[in-house]
C-alpha positions in Angstrom: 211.3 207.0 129.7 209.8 208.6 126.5 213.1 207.7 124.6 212.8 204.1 125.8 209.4 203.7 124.6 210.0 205.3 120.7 212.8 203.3 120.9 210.6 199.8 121.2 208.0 200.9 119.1 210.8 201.8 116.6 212.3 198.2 117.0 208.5 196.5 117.2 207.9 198.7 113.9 211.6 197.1 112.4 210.9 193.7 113.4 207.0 193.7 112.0 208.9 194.6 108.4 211.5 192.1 108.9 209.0 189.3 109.5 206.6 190.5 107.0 209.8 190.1 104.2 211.3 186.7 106.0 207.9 184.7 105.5 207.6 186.4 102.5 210.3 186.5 100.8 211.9 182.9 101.8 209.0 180.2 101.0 209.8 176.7 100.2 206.6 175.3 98.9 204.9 172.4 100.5 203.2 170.6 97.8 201.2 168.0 100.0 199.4 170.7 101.9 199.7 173.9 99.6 201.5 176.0 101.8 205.0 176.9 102.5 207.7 176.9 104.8 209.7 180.1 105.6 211.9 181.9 107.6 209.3 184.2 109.9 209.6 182.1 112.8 213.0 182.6 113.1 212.3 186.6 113.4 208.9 185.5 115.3 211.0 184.1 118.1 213.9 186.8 118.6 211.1 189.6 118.4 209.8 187.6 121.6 213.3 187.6 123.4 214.3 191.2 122.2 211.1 193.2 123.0 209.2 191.2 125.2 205.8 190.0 125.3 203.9 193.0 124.7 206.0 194.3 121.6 207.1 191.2 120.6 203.4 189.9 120.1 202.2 192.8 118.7 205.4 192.6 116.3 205.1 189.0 115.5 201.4 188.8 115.3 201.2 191.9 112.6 204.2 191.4 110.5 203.1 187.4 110.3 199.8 188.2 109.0 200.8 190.9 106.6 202.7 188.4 104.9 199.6 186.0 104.4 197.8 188.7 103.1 199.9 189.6 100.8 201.3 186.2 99.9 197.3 185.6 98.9 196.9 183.5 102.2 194.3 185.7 103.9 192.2 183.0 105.1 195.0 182.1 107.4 195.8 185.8 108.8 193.4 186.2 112.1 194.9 182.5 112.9 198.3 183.5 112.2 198.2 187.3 114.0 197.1 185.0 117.1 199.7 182.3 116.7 202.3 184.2 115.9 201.7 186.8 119.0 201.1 184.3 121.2 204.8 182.4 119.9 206.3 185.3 120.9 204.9 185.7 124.4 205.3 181.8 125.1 209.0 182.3 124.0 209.7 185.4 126.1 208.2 184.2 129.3 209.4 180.4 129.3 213.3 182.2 128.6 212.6 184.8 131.5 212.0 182.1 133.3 214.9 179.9 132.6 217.4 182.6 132.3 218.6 182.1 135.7 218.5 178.5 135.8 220.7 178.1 132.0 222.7 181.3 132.8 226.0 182.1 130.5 226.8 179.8 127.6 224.3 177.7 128.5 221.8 180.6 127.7 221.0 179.0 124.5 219.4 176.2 126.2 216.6 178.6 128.0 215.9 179.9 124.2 216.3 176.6 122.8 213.0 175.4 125.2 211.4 179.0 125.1 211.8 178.0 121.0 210.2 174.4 121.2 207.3 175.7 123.5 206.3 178.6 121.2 206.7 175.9 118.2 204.3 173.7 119.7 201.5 176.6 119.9 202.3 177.0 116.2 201.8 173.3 114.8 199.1 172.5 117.5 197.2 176.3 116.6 197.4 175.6 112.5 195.9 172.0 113.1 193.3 173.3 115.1 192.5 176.3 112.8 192.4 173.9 109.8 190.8 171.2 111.2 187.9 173.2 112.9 187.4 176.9 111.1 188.6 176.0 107.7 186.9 172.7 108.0 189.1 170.9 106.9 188.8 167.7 109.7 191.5 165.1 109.7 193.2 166.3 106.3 194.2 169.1 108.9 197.1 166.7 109.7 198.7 166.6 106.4 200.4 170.2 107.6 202.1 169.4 110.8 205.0 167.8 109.7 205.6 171.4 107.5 204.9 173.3 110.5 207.2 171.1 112.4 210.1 171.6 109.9 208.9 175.4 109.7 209.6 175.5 113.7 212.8 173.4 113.8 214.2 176.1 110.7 212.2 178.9 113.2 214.3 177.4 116.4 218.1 176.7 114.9 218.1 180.3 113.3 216.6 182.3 116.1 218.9 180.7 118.6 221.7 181.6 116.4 220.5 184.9 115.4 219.5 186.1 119.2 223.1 184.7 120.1 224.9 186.8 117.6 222.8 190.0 118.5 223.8 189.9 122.1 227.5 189.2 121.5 227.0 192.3 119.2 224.9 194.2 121.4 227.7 193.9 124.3 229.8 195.8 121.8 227.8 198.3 120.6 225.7 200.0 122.9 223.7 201.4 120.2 222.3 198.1 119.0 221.9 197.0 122.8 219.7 200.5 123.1 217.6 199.3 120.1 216.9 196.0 120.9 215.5 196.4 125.0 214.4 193.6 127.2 210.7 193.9 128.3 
């Protein structure tokens, strides 16, 4: 029990780095609204399916807002350790629960609508953040269709990514020991 535990917190501590570096790292700027789209989401949404809600949010949440303090977005970071925590809770539970139903190759499918949920939370929470905190009323809208590209990029590559792990992770029973199912 002990060794399962350091193990998550080892992987939620991997994962928090990894997302910190993918938003990071990878921004395409978005001249219109002065932000940028990156590839966090994509490590947003299979920290959700790997470690669960608990981990995953914590993961997601922390290593999301690091990056917007360091990228010199630190307006945005209580917004984004909320959003991004609660992406990868939406994710994890709406797979759970579809698991069964898209079982086997159609597994994707469950992660695929798990994906689009958690998306949703993140274009409708940044329009509402803007819009009401930062004050920024209607002009809030000029970011959605960013964040909507941000979540399609987030989607296709988690989907992918979480795919490859688990044909991986049935090989290897290290990597399936690192990355456990909450």
């Amino acid at each position: 029990m002990k060794l399962q535990k350091l193990q998550k917190l080892i992987s939620a501590a991997l994962f928090t780095a990894i997302i910190c570096v993918a938003t990071y790292v990878v921004q395409i700027p978005m001249p219109a609204t002065g932000g940028y789209v990156n590839l966090g989401d994509c490590f947003v949404l299979t920290a959700g399916l790997f470690l669960g809600a608990g981990y995953g949010a914590i993961a997601a949440g922390l290593g999301s807002a690091l990056s917007d303090i360091i990228a010199g977005y630190a307006q945005y970071a209580p917004a984004t350790f909320i959003i991004k925590a609660l992406m990868a809770v939406i994710v994890f539970f709406v797979y759970k629960a579809l698991k069964k139903s898209f079982s086997g190759r159609f597994s994707a499918v469950a992660k695929l609508i798990g994906g689009i949920a958690a998306e949703a939370v993140m274009v409708l929470g940044y329009f509402g953040y803007e819009a009401v905190i930062l004050k920024y009323g209607i002009g809030a809208a000029g970011s959605i269709l960013g964040n909507v590209m941000q979540g399609i990029v987030g989607i296709a590559a988690a989907v992918a990514l979480s795919t490859a792990f688990e044909k991986v992770a049935g090989k290897s029973k290290t990597l399936s020991s690192l990355f456990m199912k909450g």
